[in-house]
Biopython code that builds the backbone (N, CA, C, O; Angstrom):
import numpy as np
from Bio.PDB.StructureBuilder import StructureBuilder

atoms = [
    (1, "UNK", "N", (0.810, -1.185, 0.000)),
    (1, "UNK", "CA", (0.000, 0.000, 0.000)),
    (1, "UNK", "C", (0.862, 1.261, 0.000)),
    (1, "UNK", "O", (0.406, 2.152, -0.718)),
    (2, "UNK", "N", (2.193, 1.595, 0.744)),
    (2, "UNK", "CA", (2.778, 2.450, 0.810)),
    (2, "UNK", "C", (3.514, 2.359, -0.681)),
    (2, "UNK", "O", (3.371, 3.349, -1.399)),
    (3, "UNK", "N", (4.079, 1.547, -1.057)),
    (3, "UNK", "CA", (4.291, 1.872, -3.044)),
    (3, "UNK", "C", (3.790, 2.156, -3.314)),
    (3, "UNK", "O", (4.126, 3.202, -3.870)),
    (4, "UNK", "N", (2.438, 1.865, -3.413)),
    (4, "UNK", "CA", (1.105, 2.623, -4.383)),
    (4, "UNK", "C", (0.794, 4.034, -3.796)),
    (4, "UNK", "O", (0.257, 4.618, -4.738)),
    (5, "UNK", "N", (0.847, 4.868, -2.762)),
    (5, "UNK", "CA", (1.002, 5.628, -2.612)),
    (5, "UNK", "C", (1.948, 6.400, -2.857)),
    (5, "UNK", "O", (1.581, 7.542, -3.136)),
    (6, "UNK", "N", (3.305, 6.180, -2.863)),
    (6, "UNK", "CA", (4.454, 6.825, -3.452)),
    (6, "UNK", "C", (4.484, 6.717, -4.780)),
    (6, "UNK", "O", (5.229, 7.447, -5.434)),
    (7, "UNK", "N", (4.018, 6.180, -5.121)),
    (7, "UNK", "CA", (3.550, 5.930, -6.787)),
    (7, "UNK", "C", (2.636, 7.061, -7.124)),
    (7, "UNK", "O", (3.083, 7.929, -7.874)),
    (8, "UNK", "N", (1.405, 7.170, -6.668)),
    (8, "UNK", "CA", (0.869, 8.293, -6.932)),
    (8, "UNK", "C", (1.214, 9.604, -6.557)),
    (8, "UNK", "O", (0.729, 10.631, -7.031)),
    (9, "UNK", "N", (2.165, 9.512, -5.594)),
    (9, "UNK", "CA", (2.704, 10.326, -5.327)),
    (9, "UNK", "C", (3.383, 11.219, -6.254)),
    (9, "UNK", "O", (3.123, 12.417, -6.363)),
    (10, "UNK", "N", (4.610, 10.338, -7.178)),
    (10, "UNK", "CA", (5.599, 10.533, -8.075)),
    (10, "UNK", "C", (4.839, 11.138, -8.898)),
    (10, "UNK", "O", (5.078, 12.328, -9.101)),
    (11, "UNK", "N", (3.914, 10.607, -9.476)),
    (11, "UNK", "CA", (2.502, 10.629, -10.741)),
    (11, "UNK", "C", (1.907, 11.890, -10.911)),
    (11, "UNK", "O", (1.661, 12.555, -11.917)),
    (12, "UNK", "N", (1.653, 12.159, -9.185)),
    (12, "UNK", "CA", (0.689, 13.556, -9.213)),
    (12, "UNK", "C", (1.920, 14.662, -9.536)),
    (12, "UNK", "O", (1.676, 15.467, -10.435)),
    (13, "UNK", "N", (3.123, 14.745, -8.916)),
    (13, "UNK", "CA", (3.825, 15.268, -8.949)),
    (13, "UNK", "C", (4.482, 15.886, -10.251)),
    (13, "UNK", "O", (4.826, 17.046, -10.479)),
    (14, "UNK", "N", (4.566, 14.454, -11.236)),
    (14, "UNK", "CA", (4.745, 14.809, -12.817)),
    (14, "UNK", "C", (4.022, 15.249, -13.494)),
    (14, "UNK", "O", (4.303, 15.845, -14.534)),
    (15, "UNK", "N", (3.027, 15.069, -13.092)),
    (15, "UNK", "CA", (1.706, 15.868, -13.715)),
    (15, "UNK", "C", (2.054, 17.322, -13.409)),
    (15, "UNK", "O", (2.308, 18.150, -14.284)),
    (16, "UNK", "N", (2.043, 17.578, -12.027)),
    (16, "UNK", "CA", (2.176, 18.829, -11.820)),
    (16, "UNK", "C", (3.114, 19.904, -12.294)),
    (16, "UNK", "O", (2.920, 21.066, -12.651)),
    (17, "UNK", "N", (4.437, 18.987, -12.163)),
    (17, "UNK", "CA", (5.401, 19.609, -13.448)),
    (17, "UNK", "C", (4.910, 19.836, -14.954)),
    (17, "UNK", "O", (4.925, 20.916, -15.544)),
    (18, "UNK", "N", (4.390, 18.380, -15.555)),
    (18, "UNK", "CA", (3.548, 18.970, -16.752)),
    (18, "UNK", "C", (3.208, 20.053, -16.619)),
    (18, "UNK", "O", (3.895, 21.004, -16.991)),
    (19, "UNK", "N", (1.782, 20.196, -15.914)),
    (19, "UNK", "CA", (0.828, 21.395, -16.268)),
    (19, "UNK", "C", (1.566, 22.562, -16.042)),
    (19, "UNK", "O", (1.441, 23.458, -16.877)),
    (20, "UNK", "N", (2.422, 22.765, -14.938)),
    (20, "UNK", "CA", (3.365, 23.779, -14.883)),
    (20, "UNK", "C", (4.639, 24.498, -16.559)),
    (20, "UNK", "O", (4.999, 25.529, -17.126)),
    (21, "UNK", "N", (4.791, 23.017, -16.578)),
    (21, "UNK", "CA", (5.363, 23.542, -18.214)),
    (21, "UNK", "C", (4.611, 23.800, -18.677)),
    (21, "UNK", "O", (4.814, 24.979, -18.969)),
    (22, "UNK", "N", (3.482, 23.446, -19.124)),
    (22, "UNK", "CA", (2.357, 23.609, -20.375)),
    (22, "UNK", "C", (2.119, 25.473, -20.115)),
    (22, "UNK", "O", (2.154, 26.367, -20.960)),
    (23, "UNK", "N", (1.855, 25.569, -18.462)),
    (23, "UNK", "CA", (1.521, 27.291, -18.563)),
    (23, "UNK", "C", (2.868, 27.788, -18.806)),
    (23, "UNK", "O", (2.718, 28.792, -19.502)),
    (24, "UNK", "N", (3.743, 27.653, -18.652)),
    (24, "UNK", "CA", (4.536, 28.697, -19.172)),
    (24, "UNK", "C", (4.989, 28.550, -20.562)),
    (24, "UNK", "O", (5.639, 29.446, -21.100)),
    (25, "UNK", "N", (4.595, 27.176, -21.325)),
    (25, "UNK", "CA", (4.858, 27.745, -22.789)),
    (25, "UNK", "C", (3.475, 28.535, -23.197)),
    (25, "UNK", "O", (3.548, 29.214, -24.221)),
    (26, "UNK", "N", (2.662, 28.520, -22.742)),
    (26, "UNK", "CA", (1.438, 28.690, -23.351)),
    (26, "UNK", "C", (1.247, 30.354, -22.899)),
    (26, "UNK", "O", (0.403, 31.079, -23.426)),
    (27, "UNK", "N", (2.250, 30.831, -21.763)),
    (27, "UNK", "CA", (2.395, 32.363, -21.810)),
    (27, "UNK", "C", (3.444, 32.876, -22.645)),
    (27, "UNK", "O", (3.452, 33.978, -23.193)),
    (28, "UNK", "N", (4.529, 31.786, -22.708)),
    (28, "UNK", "CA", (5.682, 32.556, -24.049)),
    (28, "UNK", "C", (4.705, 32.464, -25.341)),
    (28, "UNK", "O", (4.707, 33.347, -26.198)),
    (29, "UNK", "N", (3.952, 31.431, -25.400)),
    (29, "UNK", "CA", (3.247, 31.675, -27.146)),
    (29, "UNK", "C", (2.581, 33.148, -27.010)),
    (29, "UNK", "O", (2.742, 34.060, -27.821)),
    (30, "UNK", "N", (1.949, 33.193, -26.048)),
    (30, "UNK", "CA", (1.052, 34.323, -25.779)),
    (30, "UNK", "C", (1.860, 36.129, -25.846)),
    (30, "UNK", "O", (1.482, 37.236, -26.228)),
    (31, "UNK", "N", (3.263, 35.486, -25.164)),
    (31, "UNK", "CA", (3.733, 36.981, -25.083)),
    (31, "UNK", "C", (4.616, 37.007, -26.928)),
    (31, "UNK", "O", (5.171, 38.039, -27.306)),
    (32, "UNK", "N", (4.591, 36.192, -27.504)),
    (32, "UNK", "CA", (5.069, 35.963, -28.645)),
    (32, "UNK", "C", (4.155, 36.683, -29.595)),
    (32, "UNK", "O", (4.238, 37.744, -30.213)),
    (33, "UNK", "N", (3.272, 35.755, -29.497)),
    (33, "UNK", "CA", (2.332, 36.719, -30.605)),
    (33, "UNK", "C", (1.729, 37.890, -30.431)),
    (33, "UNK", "O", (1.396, 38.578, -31.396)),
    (34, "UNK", "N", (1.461, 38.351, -28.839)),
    (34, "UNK", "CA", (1.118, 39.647, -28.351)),
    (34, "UNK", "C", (2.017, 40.350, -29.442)),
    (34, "UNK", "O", (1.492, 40.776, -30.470)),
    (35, "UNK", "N", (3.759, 40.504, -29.153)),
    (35, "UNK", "CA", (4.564, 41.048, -30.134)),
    (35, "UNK", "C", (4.315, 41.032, -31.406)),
    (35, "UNK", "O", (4.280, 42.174, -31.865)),
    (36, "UNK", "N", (4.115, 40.153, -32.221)),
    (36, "UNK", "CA", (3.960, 39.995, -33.666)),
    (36, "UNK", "C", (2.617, 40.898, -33.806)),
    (36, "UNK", "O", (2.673, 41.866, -34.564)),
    (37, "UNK", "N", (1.455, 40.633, -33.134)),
    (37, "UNK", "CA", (0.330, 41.696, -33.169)),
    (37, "UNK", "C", (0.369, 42.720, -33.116)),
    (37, "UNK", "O", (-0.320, 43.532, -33.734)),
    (38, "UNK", "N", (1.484, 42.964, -32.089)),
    (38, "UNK", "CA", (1.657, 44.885, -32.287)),
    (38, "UNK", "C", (2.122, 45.057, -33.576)),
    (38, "UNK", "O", (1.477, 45.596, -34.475)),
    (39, "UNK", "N", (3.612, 44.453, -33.707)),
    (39, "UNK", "CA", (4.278, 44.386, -34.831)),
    (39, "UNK", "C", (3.367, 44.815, -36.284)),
    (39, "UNK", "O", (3.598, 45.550, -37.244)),
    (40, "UNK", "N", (2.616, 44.235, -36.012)),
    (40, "UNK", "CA", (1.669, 43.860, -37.575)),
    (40, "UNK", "C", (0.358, 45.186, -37.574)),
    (40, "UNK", "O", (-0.199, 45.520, -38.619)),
    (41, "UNK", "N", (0.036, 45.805, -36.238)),
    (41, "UNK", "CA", (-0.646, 46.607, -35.645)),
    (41, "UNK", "C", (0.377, 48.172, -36.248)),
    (41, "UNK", "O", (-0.120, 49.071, -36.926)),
    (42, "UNK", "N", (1.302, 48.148, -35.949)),
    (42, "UNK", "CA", (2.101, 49.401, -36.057)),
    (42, "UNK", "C", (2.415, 49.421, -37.634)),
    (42, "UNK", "O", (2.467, 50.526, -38.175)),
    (43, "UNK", "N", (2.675, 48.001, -38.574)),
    (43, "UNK", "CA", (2.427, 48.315, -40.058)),
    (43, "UNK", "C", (1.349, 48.489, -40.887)),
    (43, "UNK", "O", (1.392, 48.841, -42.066)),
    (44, "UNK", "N", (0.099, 48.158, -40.042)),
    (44, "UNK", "CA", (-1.070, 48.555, -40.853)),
    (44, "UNK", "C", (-1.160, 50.309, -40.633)),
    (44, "UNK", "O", (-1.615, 51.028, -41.522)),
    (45, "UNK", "N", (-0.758, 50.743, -39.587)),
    (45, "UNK", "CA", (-0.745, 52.160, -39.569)),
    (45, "UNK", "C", (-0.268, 53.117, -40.024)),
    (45, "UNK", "O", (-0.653, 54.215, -40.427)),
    (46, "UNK", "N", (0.919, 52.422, -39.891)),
    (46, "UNK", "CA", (2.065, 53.146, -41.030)),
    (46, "UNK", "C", (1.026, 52.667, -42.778)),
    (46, "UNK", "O", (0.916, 53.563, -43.615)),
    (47, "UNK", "N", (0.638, 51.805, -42.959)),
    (47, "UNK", "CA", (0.421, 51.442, -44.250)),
    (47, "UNK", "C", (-0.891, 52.259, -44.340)),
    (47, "UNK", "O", (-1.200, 52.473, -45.513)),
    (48, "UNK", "N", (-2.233, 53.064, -42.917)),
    (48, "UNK", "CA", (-2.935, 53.880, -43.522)),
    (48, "UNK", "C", (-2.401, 55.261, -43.571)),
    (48, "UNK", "O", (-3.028, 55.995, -44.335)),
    (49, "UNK", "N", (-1.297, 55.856, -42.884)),
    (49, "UNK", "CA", (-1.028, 56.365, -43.329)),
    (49, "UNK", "C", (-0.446, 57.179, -44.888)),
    (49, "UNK", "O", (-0.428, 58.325, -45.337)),
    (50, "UNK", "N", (-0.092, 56.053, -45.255)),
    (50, "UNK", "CA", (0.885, 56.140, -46.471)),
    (50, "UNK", "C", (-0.300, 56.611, -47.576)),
    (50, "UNK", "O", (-0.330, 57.634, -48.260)),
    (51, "UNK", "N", (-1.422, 55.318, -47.495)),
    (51, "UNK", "CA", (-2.627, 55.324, -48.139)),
    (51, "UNK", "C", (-3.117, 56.676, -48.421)),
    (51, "UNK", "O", (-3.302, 57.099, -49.562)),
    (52, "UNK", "N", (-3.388, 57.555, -46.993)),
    (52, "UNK", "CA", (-4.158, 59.022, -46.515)),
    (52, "UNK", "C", (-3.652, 59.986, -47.561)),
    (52, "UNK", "O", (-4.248, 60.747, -48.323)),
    (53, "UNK", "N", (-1.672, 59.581, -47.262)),
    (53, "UNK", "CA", (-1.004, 60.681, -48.066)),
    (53, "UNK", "C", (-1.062, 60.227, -49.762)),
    (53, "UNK", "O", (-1.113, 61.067, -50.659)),
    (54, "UNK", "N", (-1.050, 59.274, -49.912)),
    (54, "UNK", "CA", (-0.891, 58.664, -51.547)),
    (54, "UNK", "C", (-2.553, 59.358, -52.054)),
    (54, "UNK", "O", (-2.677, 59.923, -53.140)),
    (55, "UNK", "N", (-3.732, 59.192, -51.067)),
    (55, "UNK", "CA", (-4.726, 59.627, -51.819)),
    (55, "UNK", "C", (-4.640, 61.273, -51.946)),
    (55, "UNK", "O", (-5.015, 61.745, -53.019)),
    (56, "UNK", "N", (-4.297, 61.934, -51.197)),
    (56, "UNK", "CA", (-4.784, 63.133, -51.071)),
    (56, "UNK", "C", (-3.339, 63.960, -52.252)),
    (56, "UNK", "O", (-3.484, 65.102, -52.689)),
    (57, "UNK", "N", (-2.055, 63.089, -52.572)),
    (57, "UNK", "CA", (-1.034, 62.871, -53.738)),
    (57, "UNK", "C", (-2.206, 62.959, -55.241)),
    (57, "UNK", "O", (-2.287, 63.700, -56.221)),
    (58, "UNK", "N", (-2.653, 62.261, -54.943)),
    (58, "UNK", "CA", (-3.546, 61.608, -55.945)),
    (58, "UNK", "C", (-4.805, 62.653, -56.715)),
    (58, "UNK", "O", (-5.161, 62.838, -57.879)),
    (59, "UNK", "N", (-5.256, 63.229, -55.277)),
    (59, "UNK", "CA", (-6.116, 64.209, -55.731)),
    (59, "UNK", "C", (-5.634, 65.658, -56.035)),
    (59, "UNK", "O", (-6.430, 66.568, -56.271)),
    (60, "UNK", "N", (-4.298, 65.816, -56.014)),
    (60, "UNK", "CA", (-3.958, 67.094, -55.978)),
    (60, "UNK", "C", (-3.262, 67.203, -57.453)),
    (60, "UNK", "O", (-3.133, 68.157, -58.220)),
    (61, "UNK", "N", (-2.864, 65.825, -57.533)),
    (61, "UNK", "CA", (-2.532, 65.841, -59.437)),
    (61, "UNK", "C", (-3.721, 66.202, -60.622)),
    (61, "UNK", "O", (-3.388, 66.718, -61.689)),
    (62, "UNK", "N", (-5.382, 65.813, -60.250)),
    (62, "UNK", "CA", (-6.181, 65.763, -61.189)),
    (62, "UNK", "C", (-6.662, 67.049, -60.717)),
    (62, "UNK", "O", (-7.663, 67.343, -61.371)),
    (63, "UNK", "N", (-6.352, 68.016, -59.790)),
    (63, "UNK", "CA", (-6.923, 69.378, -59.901)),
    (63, "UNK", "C", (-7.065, 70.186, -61.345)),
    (63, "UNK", "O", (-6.507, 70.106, -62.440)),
    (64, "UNK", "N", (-7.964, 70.893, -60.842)),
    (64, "UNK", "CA", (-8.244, 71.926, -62.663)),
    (64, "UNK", "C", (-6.925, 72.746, -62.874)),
    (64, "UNK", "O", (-6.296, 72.997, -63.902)),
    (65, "UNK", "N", (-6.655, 73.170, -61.206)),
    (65, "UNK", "CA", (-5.614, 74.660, -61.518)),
    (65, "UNK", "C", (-4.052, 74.142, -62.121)),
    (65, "UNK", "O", (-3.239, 74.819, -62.751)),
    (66, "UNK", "N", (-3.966, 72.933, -61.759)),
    (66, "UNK", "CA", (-2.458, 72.153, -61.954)),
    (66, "UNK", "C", (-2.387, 71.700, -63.209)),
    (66, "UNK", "O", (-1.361, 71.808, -63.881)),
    (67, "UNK", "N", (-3.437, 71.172, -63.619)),
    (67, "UNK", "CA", (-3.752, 71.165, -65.284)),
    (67, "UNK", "C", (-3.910, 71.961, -66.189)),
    (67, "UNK", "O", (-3.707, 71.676, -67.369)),
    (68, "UNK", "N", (-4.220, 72.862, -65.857)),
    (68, "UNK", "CA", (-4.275, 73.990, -66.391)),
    (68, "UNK", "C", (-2.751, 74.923, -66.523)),
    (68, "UNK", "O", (-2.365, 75.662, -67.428)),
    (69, "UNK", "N", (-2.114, 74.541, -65.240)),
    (69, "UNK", "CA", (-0.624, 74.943, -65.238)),
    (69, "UNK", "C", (0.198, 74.587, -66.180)),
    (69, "UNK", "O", (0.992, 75.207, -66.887)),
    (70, "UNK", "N", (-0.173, 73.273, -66.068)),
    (70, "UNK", "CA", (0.757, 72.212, -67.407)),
    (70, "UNK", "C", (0.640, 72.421, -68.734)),
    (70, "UNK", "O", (1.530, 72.412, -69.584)),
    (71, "UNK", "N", (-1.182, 72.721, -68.925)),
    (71, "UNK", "CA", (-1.365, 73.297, -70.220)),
    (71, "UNK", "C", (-0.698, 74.534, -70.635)),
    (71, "UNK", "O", (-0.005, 74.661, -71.645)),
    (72, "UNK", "N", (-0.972, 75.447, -69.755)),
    (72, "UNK", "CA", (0.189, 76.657, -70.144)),
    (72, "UNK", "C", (1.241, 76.504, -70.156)),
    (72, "UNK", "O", (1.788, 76.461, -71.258)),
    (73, "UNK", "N", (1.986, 76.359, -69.026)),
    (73, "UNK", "CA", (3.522, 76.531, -68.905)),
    (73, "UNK", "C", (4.347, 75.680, -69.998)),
    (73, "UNK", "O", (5.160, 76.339, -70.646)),
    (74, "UNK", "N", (4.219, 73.920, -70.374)),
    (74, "UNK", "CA", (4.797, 73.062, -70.643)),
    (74, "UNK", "C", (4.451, 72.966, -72.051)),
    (74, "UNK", "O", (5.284, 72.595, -72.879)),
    (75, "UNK", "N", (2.960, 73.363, -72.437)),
    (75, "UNK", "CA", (1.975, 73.279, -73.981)),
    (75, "UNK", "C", (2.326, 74.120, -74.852)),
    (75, "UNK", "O", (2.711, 73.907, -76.002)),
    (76, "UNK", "N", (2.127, 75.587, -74.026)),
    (76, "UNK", "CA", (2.224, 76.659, -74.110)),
    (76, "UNK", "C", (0.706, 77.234, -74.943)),
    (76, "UNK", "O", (0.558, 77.970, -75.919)),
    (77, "UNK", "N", (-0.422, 76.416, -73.928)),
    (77, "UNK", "CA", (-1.640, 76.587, -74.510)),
    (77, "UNK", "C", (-2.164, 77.775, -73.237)),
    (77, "UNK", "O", (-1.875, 77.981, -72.058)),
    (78, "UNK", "N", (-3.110, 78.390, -74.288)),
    (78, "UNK", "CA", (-3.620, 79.776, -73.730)),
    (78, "UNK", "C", (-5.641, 79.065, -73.630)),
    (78, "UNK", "O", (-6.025, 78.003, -74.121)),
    (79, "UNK", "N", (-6.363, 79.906, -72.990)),
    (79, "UNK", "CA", (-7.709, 79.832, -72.914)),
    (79, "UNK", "C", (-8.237, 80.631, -74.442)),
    (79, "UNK", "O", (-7.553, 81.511, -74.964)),
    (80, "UNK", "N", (-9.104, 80.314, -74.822)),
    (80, "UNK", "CA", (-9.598, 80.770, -76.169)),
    (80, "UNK", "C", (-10.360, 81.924, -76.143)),
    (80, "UNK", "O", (-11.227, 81.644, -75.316)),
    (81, "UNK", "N", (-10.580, 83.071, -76.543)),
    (81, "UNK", "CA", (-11.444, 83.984, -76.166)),
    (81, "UNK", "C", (-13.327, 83.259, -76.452)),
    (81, "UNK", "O", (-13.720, 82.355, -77.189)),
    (82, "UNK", "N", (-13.897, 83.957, -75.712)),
    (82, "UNK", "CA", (-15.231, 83.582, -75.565)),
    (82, "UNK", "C", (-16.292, 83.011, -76.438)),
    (82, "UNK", "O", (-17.034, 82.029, -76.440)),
    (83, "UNK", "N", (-15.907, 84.610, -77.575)),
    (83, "UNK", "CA", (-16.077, 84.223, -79.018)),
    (83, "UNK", "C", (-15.695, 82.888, -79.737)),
    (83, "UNK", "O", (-16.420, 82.256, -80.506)),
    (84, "UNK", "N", (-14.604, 82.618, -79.402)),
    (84, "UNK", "CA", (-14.394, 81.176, -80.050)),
    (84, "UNK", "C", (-14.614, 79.899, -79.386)),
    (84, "UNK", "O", (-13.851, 78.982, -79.689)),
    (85, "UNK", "N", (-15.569, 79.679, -78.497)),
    (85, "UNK", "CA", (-15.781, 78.401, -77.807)),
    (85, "UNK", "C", (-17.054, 78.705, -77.932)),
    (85, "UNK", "O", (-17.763, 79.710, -77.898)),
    (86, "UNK", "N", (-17.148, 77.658, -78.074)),
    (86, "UNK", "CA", (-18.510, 76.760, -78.688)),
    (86, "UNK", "C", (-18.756, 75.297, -77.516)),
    (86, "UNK", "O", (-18.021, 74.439, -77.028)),
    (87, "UNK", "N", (-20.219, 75.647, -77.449)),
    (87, "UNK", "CA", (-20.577, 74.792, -76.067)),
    (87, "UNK", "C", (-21.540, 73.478, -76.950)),
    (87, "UNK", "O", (-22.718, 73.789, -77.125)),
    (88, "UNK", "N", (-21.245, 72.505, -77.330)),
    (88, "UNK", "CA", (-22.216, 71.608, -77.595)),
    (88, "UNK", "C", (-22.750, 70.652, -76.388)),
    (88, "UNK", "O", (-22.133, 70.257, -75.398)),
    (89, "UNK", "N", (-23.972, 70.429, -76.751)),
    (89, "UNK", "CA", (-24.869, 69.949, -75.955)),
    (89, "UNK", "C", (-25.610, 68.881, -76.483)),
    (89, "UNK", "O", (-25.734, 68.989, -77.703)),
    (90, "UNK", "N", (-26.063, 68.047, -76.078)),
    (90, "UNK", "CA", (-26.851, 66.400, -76.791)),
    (90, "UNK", "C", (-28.028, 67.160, -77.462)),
    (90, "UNK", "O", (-28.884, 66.540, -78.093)),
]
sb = StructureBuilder()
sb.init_structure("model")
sb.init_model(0)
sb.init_chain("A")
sb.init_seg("    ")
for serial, (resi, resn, name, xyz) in enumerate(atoms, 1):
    if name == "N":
        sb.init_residue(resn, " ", resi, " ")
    sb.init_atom(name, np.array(xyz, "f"), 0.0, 1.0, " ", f" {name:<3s}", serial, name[0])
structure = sb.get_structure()
């Protein structure tokens, strides 16, 4: 009877080591990917940022006044007097 008790003894004991390992890998996975989440958290931000500036890049190229710059300066196209534009309509 006293083997079988030191037996379970040993038993409960390894167990207890188990479960003891099991929580502390199961907090390194945890503090692991916590990291990678920020990680991945701080490049989506940076990546809306980039987005914010690429759109508002984006909209400042198809302006009238900047096109109109290009047409003059680079074309060397002028606006037509009044008289000569002609408005068609469907």
């Amino acid at each position: 009877m006293r083997g079988l008790t030191a037996g379970i003894t040993v038993l409960m004991g390894l167990l207890v080591l188990l479960s003891a390992l099991g929580v502390v890998w199961s907090k390194h996975q945890s503090r692991q990917l916590f990291g990678e989440l920020q990680a991945l958290e701080e490049r989506r931000d940076e990546y809306n940022a980039e987005w914010s500036r690429l759109q508002l890049e984006q909209s400042t190229w198809g302006t009238h006044a900047r096109i109109e710059g290009i047409a003059r300066e680079q074309l060397n196209m002028e606006r037509p007097p009044m008289d000569r534009v002609i408005i068609v309509r469907d």
